[in-house]
KEKOLBA-212139 format. One record per atom (N, C-alpha, C): residue number from 1; x, y, z; atom name. Coordinates in nm, 4 decimals. Layout:
+-----+----------+----------+----------+----+
|   i |        x |        y |        z | at |
+-----+----------+----------+----------+----+
| NUM |        X |        Y |        Z | CA |
...
+-----+----------+----------+----------+----+
END
This chain:
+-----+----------+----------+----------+----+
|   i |        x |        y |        z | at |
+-----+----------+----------+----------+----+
|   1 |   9.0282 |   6.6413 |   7.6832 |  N |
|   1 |   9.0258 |   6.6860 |   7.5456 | CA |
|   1 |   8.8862 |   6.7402 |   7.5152 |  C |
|   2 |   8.8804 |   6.8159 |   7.4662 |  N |
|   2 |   8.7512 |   6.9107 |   7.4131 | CA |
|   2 |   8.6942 |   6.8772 |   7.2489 |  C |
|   3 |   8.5550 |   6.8337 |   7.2705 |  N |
|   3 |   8.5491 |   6.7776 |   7.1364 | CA |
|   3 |   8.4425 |   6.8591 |   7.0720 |  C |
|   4 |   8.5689 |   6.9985 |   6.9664 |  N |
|   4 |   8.5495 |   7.1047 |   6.8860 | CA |
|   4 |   8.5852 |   7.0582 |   6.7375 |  C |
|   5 |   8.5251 |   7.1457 |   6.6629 |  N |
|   5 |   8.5712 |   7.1603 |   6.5261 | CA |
|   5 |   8.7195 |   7.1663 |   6.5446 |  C |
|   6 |   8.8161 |   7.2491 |   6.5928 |  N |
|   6 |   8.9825 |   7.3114 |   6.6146 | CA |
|   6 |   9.0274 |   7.1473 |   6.6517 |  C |
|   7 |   8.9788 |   7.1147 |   6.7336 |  N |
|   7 |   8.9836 |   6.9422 |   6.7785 | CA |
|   7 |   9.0360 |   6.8182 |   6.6433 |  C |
|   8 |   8.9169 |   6.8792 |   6.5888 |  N |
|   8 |   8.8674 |   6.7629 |   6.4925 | CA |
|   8 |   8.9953 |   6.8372 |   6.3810 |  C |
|   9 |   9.0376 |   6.9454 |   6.3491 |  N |
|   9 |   9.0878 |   6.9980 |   6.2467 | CA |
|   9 |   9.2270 |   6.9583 |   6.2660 |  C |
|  10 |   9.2877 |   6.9687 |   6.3938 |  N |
|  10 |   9.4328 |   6.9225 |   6.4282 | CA |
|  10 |   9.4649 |   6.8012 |   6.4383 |  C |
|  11 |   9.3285 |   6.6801 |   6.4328 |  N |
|  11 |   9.3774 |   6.5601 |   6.4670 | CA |
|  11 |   9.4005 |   6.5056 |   6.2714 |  C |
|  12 |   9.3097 |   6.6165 |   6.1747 |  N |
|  12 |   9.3305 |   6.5705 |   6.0469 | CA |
|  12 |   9.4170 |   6.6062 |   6.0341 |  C |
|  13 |   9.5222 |   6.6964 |   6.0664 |  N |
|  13 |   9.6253 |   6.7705 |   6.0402 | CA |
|  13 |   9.7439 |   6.6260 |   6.0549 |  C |
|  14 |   9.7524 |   6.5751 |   6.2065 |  N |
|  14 |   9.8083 |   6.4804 |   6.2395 | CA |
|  14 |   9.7861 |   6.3552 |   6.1205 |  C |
|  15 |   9.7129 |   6.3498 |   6.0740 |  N |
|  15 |   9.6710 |   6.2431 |   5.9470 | CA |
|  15 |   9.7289 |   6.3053 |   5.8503 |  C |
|  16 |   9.7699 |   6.3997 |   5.8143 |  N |
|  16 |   9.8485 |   6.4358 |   5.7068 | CA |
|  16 |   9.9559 |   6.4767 |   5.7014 |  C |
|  17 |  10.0230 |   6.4584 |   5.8491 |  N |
|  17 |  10.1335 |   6.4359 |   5.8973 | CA |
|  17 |  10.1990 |   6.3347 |   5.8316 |  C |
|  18 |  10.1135 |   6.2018 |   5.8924 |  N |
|  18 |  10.1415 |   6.0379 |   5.8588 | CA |
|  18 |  10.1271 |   5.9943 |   5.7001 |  C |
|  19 |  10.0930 |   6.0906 |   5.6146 |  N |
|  19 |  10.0172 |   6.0882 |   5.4610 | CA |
|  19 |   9.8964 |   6.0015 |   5.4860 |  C |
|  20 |   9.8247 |   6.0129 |   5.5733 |  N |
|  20 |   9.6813 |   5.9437 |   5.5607 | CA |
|  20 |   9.5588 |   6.0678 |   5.5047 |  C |
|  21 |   9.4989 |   6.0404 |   5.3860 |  N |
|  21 |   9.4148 |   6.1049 |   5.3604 | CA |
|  21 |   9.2709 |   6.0789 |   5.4532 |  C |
|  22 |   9.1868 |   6.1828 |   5.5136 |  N |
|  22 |   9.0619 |   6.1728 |   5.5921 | CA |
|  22 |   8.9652 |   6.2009 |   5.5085 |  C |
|  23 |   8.8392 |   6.1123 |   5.5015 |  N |
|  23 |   8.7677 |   6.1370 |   5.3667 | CA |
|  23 |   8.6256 |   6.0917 |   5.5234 |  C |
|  24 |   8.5140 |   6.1985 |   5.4586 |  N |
|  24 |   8.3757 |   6.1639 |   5.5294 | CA |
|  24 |   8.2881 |   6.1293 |   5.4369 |  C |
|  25 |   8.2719 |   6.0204 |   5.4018 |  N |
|  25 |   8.1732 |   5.9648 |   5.3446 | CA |
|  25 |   8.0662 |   5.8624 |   5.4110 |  C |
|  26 |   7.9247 |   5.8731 |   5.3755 |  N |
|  26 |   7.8404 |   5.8001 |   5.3731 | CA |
|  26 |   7.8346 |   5.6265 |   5.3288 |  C |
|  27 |   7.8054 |   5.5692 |   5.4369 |  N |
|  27 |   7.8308 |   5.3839 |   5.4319 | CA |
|  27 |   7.7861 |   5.3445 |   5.5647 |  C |
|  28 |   7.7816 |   5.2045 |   5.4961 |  N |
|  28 |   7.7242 |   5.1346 |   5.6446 | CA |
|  28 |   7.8708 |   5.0478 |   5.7004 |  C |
|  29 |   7.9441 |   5.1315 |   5.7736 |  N |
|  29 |   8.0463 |   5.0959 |   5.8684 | CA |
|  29 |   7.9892 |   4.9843 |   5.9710 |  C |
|  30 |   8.0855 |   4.9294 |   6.0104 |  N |
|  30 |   8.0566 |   4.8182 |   6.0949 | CA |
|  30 |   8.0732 |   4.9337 |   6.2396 |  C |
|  31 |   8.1697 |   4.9708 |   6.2501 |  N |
|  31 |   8.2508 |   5.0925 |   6.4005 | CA |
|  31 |   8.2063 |   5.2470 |   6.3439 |  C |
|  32 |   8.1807 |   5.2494 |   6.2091 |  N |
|  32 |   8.1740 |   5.4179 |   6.2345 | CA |
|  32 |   8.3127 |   5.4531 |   6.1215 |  C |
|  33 |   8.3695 |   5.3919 |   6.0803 |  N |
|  33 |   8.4793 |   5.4171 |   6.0038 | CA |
|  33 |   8.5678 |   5.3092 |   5.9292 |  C |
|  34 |   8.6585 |   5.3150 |   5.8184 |  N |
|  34 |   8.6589 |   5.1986 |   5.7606 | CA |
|  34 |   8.8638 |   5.2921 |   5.7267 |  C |
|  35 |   8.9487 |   5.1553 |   5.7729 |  N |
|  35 |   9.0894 |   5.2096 |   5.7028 | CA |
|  35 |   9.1365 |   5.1413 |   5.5621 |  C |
|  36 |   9.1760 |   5.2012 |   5.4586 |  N |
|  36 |   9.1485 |   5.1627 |   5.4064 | CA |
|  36 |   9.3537 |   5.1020 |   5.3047 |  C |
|  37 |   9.3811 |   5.0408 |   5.4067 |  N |
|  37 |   9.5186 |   5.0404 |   5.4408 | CA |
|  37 |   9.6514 |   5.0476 |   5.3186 |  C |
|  38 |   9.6100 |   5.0010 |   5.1875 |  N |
|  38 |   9.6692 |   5.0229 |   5.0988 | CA |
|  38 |   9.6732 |   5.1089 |   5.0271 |  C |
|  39 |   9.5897 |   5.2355 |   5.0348 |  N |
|  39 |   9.6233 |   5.3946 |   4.9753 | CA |
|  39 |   9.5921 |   5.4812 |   5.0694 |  C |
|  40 |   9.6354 |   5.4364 |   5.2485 |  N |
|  40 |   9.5998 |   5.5142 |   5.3155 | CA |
|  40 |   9.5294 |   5.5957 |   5.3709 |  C |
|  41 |   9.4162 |   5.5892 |   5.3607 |  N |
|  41 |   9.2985 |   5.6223 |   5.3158 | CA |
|  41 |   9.1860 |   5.5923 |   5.4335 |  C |
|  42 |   9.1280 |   5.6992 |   5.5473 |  N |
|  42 |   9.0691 |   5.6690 |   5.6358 | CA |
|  42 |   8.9268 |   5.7482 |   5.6116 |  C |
|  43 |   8.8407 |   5.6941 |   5.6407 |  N |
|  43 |   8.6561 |   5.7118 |   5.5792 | CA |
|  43 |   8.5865 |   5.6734 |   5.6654 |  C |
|  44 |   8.5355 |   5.8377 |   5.7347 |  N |
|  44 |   8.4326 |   5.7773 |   5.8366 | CA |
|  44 |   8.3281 |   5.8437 |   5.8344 |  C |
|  45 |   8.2409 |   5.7888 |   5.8673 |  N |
|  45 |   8.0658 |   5.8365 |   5.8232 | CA |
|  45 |   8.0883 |   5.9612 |   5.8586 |  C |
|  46 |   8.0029 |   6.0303 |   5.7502 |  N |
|  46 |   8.0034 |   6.1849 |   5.7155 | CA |
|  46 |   7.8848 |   6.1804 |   5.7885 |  C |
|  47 |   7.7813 |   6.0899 |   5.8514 |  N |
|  47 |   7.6822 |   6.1539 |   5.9514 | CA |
|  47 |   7.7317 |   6.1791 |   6.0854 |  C |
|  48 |   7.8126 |   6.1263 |   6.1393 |  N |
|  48 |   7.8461 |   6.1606 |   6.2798 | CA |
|  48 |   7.8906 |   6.3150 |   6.3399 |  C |
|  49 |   7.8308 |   6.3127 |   6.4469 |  N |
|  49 |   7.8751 |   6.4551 |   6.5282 | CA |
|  49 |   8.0328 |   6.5036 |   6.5049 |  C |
|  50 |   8.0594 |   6.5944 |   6.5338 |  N |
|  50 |   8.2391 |   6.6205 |   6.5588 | CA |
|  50 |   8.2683 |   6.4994 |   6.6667 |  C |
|  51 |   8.1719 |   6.5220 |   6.7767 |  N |
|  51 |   8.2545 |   6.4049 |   6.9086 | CA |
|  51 |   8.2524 |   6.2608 |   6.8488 |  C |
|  52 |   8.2062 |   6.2170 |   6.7836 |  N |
|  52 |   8.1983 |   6.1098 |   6.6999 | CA |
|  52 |   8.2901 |   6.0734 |   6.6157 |  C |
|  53 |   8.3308 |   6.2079 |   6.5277 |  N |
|  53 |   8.4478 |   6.1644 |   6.4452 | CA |
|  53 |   8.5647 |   6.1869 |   6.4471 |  C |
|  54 |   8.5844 |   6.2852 |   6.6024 |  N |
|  54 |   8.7268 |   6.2610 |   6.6695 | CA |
|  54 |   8.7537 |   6.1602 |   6.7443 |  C |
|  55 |   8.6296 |   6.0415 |   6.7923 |  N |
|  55 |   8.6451 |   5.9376 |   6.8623 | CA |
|  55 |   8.6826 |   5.8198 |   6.7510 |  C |
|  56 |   8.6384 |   5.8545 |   6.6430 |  N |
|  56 |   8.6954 |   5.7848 |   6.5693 | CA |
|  56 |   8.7853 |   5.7521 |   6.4758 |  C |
|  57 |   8.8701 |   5.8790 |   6.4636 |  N |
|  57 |   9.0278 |   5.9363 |   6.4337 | CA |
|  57 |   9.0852 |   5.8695 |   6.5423 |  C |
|  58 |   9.0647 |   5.8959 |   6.7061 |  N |
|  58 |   9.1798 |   5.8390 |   6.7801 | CA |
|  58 |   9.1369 |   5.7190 |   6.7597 |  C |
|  59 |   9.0669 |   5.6326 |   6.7493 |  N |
|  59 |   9.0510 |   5.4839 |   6.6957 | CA |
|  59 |   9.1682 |   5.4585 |   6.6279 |  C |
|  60 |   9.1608 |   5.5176 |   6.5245 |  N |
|  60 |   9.2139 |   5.4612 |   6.4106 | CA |
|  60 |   9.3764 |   5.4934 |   6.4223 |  C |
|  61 |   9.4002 |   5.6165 |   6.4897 |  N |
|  61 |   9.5561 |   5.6318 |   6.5725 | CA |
|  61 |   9.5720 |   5.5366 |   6.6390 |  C |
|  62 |   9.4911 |   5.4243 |   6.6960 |  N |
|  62 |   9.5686 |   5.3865 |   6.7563 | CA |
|  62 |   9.6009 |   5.1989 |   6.7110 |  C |
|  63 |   9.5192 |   5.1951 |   6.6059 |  N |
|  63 |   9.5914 |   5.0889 |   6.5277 | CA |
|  63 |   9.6360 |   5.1102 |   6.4330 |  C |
|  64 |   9.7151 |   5.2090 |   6.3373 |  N |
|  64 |   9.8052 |   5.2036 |   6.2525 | CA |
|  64 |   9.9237 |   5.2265 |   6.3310 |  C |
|  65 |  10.0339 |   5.1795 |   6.2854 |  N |
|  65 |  10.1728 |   5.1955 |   6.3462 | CA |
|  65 |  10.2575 |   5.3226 |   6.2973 |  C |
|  66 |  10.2738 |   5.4093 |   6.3221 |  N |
|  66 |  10.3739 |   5.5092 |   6.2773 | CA |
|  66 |  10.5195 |   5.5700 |   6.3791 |  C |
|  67 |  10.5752 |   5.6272 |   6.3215 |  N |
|  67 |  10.7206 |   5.6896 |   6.4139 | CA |
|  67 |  10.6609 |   5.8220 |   6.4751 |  C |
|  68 |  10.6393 |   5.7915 |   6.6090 |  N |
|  68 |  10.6210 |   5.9573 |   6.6620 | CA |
|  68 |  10.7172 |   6.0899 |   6.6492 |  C |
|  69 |  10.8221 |   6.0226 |   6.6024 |  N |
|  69 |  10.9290 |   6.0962 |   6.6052 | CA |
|  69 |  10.9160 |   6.1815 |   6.4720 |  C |
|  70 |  10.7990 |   6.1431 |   6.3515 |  N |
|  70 |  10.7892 |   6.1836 |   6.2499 | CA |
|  70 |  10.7139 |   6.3103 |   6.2583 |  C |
|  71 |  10.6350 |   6.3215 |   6.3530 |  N |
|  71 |  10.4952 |   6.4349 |   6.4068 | CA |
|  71 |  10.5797 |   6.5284 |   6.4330 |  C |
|  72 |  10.5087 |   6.6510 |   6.4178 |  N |
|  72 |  10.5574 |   6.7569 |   6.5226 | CA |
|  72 |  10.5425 |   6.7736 |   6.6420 |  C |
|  73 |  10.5841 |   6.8737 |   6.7661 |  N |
|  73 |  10.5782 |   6.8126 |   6.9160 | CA |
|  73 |  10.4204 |   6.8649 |   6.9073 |  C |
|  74 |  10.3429 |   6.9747 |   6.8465 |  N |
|  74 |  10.1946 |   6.9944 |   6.8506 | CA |
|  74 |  10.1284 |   6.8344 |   6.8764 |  C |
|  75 |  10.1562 |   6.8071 |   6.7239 |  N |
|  75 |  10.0743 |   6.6492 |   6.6995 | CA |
|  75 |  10.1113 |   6.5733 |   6.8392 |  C |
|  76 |  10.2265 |   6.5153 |   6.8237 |  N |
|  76 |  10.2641 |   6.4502 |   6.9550 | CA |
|  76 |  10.1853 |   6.5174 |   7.0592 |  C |
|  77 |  10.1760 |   6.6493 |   7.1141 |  N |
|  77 |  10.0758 |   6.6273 |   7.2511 | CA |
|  77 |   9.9499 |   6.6612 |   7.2321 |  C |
|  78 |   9.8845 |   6.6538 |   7.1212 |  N |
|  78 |   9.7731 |   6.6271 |   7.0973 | CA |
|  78 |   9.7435 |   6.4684 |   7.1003 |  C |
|  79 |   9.8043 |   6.4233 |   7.0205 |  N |
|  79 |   9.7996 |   6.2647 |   7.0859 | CA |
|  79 |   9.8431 |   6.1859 |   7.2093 |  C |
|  80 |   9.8994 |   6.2796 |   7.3117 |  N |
|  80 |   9.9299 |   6.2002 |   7.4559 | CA |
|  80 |   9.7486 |   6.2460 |   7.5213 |  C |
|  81 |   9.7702 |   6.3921 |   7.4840 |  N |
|  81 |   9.6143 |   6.4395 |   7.5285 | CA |
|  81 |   9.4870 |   6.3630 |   7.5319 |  C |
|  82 |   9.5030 |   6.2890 |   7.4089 |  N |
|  82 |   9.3760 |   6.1834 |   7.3849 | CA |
|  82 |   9.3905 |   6.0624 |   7.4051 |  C |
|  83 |   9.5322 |   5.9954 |   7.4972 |  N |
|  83 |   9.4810 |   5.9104 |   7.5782 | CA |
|  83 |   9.4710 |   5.9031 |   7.6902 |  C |
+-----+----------+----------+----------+----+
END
């Protein structure tokens, strides 16, 4: 996986697939990002690189639970791609 802006833009895409809003804000994260599970709501430091905050999108894919079957096949192999 190539860690680009186009990268970083399709994996938010995939978040708004799932209705998770992606918000970059400034905080002192414990990991780099905070979920924020009852309005869906994922926030990760607005200082990090792109490779930083696509490492920390697939983080966060990979502990919320969703239906893959809900994604489109794009999303879906963008997410086999990144593991």
């Amino acid at each position: 996986m190539r860690y680009t802006q186009t990268t970083l833009k399709k994996l938010e895409e995939v978040f708004s697939e799932l209705d998770y809003t992606v918000r970059y804000e400034k905080g002192n994260f414990q990991s780099g990002y905070c979920l924020v599970e009852n309005r869906r709501v994922a926030v990760v430091n607005k200082f990090f690189d792109t490779e930083a905050r696509i490492n920390c999108l697939i983080d966060i894919l990979s502990t919320i639970e969703y239906d893959p079957q809900s994604l489109t096949e794009a999303s879906r192999d963008l997410i086999q791609k990144s593991k």
